[in-house]
VOPAGU-2260 file (C-alpha; in pm, 1 decimal, decimal comma):
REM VOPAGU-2260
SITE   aa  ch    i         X         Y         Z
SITE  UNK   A    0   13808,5   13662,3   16351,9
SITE  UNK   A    1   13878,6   13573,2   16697,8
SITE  UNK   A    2   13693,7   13210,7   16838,9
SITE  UNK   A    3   13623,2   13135,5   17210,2
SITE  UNK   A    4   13606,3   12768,1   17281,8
SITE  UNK   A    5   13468,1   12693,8   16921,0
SITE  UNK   A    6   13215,3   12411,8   16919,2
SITE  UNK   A    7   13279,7   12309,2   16562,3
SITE  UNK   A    8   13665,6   12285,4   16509,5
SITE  UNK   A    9   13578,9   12305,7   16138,7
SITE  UNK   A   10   13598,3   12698,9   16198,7
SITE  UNK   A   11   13973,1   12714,6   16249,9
SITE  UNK   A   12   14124,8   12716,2   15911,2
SITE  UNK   A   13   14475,1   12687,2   15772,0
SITE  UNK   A   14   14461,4   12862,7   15425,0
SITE  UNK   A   15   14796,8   12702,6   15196,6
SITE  UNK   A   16   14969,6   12982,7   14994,9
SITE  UNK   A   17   14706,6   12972,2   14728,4
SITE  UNK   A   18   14465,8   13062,1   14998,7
SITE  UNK   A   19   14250,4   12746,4   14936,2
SITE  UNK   A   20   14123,7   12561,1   15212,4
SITE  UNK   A   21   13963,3   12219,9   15227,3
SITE  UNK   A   22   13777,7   12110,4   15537,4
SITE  UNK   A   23   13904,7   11753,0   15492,1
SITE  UNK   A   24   14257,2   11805,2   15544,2
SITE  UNK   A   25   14309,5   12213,8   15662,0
SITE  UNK   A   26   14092,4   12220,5   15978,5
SITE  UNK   A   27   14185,3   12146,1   16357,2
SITE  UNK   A   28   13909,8   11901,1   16346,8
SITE  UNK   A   29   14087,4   11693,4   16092,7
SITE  UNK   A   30   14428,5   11757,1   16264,6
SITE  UNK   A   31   14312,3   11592,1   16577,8
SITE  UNK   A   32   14148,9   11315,2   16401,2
SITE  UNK   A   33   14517,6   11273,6   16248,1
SITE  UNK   A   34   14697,6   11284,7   16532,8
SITE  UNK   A   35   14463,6   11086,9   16801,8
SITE  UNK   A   36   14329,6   10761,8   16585,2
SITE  UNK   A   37   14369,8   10394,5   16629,9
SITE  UNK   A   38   14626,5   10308,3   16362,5
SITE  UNK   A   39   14616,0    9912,6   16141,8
SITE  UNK   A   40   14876,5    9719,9   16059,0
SITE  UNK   A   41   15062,4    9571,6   15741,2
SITE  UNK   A   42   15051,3    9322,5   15685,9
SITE  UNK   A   43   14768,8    9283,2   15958,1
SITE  UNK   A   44   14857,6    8897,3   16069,1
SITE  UNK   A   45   15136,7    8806,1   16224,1
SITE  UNK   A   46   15172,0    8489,1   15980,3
SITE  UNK   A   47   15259,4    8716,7   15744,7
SITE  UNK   A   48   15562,1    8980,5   15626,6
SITE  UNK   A   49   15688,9    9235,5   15385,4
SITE  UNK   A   50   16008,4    9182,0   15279,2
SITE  UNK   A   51   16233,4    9441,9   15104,6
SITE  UNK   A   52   16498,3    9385,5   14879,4
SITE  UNK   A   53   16822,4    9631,8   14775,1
SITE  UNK   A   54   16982,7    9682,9   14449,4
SITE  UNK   A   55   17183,4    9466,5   14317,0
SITE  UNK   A   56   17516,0    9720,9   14360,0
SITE  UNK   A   57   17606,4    9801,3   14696,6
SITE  UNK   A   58   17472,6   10195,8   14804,4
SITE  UNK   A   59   17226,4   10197,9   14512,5
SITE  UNK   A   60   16850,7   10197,2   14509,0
SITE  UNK   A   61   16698,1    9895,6   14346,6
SITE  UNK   A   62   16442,8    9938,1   14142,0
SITE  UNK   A   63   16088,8   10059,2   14259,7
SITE  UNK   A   64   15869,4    9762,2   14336,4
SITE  UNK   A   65   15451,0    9772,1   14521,3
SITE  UNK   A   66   15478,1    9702,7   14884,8
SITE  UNK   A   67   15286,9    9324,9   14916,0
SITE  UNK   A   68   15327,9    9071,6   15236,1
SITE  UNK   A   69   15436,6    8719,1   15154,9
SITE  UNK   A   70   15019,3    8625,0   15080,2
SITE  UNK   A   71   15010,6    8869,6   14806,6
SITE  UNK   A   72   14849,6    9144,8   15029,8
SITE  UNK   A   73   14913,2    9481,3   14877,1
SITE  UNK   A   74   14996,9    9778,3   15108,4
SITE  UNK   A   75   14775,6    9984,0   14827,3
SITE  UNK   A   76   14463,1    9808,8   14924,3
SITE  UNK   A   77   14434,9    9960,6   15221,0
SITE  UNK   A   78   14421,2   10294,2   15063,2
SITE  UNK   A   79   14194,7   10155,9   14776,5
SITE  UNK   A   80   13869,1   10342,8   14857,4
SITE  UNK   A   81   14012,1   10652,7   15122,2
SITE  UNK   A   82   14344,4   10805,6   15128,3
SITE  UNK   A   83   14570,4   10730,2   15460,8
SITE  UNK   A   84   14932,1   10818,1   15599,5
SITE  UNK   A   85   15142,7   10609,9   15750,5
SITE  UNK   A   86   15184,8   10607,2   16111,8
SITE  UNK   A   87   15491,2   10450,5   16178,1
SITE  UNK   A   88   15768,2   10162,3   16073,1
SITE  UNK   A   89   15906,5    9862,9   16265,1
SITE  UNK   A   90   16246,3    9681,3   16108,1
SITE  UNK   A   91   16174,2    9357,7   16186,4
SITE  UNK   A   92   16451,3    9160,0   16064,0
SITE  UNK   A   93   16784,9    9200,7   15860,8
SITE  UNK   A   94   17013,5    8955,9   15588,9
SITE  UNK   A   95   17315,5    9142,9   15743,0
SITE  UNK   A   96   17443,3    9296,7   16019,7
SITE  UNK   A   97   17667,8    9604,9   16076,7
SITE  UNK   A   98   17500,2    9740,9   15761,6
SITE  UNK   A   99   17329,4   10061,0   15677,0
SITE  UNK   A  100   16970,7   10044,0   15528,1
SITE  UNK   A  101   16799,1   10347,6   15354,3
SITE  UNK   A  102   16445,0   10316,9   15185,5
SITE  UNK   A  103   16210,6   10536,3   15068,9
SITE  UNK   A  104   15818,3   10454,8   15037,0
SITE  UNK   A  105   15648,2   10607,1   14739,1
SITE  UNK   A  106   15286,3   10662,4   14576,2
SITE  UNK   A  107   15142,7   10644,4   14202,9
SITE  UNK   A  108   15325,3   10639,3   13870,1
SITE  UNK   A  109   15533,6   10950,6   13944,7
SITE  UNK   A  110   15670,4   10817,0   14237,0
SITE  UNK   A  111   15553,5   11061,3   14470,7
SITE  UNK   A  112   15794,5   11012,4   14839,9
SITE  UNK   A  113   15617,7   10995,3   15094,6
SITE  UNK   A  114   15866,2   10832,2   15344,6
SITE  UNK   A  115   16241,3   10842,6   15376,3
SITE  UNK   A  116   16423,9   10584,2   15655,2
SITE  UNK   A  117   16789,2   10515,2   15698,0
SITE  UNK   A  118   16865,2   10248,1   15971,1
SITE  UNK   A  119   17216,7   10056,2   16109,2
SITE  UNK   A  120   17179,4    9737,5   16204,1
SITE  UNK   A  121   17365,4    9626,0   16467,8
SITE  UNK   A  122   17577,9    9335,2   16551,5
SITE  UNK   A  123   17309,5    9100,9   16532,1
SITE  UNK   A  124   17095,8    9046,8   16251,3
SITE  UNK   A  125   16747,7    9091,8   16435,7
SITE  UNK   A  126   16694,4    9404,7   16640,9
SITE  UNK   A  127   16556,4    9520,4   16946,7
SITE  UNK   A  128   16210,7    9613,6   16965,1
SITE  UNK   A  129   16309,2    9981,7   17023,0
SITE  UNK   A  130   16332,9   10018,0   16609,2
SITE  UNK   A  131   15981,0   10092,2   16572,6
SITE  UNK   A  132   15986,3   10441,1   16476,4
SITE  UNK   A  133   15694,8   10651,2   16455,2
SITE  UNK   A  134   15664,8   10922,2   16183,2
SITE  UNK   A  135   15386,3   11106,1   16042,1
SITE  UNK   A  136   15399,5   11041,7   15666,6
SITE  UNK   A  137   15259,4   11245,6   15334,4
SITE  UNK   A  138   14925,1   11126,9   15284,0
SITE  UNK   A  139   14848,4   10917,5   15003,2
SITE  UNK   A  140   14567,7   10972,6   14794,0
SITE  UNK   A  141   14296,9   10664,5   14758,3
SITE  UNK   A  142   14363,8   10425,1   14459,2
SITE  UNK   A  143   14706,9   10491,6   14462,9
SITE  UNK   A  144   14932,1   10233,3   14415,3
SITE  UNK   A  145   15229,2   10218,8   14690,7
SITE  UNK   A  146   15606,2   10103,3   14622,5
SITE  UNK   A  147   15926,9   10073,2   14808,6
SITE  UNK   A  148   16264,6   10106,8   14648,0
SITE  UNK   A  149   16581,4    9977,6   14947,5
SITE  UNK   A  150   16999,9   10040,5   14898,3
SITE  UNK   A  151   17219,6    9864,4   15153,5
SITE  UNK   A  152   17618,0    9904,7   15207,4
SITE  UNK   A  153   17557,4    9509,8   15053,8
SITE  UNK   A  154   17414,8    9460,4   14747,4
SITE  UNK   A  155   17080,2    9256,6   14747,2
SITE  UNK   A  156   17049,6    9284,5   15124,1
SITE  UNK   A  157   16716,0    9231,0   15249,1
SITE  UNK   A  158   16472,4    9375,6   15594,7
SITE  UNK   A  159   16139,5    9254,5   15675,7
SITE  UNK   A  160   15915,3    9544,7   15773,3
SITE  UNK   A  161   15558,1    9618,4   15879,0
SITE  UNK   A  162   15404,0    9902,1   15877,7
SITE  UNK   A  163   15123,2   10130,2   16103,4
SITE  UNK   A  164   14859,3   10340,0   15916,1
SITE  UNK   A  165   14614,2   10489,9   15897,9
SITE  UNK   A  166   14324,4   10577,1   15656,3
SITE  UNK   A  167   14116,1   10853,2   15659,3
């Protein structure tokens, strides 16, 4: 069914290969919402930082841990009560330089992925501004709980991060 210059967005639909649709997440209304928002920040003061930590063997994951700022903030609290993506990630910080970072940001008990980053630093240990890099990340459902896992080319490197997101 064709639409001229709908009023209500809600009418366009994306149906998924089951051919559900839910208005919360399949309409161009909620796309736009997604896409033109004003994001938050973790950890939202800028006394405070997340710090990630790699494996203890050199190219390895460590082991999965929640995302929480250096005041016990949890990343998961923001998605407590509404489910949210996240917007984008800043590197903000690095133990060592000329190293390669990978980490991967997770959800719930099943460790559900919901973003993948790999990252050189360079040959300084802190790094331009221009590492912010903005993504558009699997949304995770409220009450979830949220966990990092990092590897490094050194064992038990570590990056402090922040992140932009946004809940729903």
């Amino acid at each position: 069914m064709p639409i001229s210059n709908p009023t209500d967005l809600s009418l366009i639909q994306h149906r998924d290969d089951d051919e559900t649709w839910v208005r919360e997440t399949d309409s161009l209304e909620f796309l736009g919402e997604a896409h033109s928002h004003v994001t938050s920040l973790f950890p939202a003061s800028s006394a405070n930082y997340v710090t990630f930590t790699a494996g203890g063997v050199a190219n390895t994951f460590g082991a999965w841990a929640e995302i929480v700022d250096d005041a016990a903030n949890k990343l998961s609290d923001v998605f407590a009560t509404t489910p949210g993506h996240m917007c984008g990630v800043l590197m903000e910080d690095l133990s060592v330089k000329d190293k390669r970072y990978l980490f991967e940001v997770a959800y719930g008990d099943d460790k559900i992925i919901v973003m993948r980053h790999r990252f050189l630093a360079g040959d300084v240990k802190k790094l331009e501004a221009i590492t912010f890099v903005p993504l558009r990340a699997l949304i995770i459902p409220a009450g979830e709980t949220v966990y990092y896992r990092l590897m490094c080319e050194t064992a038990g490197a570590t990056c402090e991060i922040s992140f932009r997101n946004h809940a729903h």
